[in-house]
C-alpha positions in Angstrom: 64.4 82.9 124.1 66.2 84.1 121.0 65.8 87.5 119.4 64.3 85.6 116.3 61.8 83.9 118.6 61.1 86.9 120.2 60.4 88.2 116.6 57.9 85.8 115.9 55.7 86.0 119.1 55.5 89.8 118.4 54.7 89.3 114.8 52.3 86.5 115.8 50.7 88.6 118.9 50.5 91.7 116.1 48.8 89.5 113.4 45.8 88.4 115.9 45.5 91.7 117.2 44.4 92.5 113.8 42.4 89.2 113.2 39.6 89.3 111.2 42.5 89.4 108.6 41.7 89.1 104.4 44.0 87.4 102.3 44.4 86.1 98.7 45.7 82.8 98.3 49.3 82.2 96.8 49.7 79.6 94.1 50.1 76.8 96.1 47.2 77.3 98.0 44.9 78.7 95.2 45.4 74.8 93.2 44.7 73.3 96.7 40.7 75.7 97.2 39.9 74.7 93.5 40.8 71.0 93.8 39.1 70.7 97.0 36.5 73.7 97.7 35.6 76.1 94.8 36.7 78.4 92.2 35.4 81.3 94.0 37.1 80.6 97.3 40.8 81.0 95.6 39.5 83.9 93.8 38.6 85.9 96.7 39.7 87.7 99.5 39.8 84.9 102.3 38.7 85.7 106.3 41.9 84.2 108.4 40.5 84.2 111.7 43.5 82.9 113.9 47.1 82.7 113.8 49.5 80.2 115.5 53.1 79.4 115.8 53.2 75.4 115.0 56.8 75.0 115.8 60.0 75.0 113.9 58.3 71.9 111.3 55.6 73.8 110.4 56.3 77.5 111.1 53.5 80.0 111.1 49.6 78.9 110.6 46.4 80.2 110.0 42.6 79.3 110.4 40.8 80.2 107.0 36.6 80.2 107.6 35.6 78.9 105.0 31.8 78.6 105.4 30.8 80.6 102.7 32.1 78.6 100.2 31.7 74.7 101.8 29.6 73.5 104.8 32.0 70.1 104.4 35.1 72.0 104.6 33.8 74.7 106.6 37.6 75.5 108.2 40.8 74.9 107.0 44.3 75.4 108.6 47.0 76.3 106.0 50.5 78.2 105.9 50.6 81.2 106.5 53.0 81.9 103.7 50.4 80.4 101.4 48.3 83.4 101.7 49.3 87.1 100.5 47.6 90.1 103.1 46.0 93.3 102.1 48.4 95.8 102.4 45.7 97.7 103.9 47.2 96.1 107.3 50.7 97.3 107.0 51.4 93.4 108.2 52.3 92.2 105.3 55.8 94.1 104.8 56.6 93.0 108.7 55.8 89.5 107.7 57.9 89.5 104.6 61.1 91.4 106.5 60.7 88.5 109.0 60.7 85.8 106.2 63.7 86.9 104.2 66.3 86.9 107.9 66.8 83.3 106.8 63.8 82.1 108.9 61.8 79.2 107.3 58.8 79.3 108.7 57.4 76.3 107.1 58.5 73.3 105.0 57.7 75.0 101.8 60.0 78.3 102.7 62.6 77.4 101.1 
């Protein structure tokens, strides 16, 4: 395993620790909720309630519950870069150090 691998199981074992997570959606993500789901569900502070590593494709994911706000779309499993955490978590600067060491962790990265 590489040191960058190594990186990313620790950032992803860190990030479910802390799961219930909140998280505003990032542009792309906030035309995708009021396309598909609602106004209020890109306004608001979303509940991510798991975390994966998808592979080198597709990077980092997350599981959004979205029941409040469809019973038709009730989950949805996005980037995890599409989403902006609280800085309540202290997460969120680990995540972006992580990012910016030339790692894509999705398609859309870079």
């Amino acid at each position: 395993m590489t040191r960058l691998s190594l990186e990313k199981q620790k950032l992803v074992e860190q990030l479910r620790f802390a799961l219930p997570l909140k998280a505003r959606a990032r542009p792309p993500l906030i035309e995708r909720l009021r396309k598909s789901i609602s106004q209020d569900a890109a306004r608001s502070n979303l509940p991510v309630t798991n975390i994966f590593d998808a592979g080198e494709s597709l990077g980092l994911m997350c599981q959004l519950d979205l029941t409040q706000y469809s019973a038709q779309t009730p989950y949805l499993v996005v980037p995890f870069e599409h989403l902006a955490l609280d800085r309540l978590y202290g997460l969120d600067r680990k995540f972006q150090r992580y990012r910016t060491r030339g790692v894509h962790l999705s398609p859309q990265a870079s």
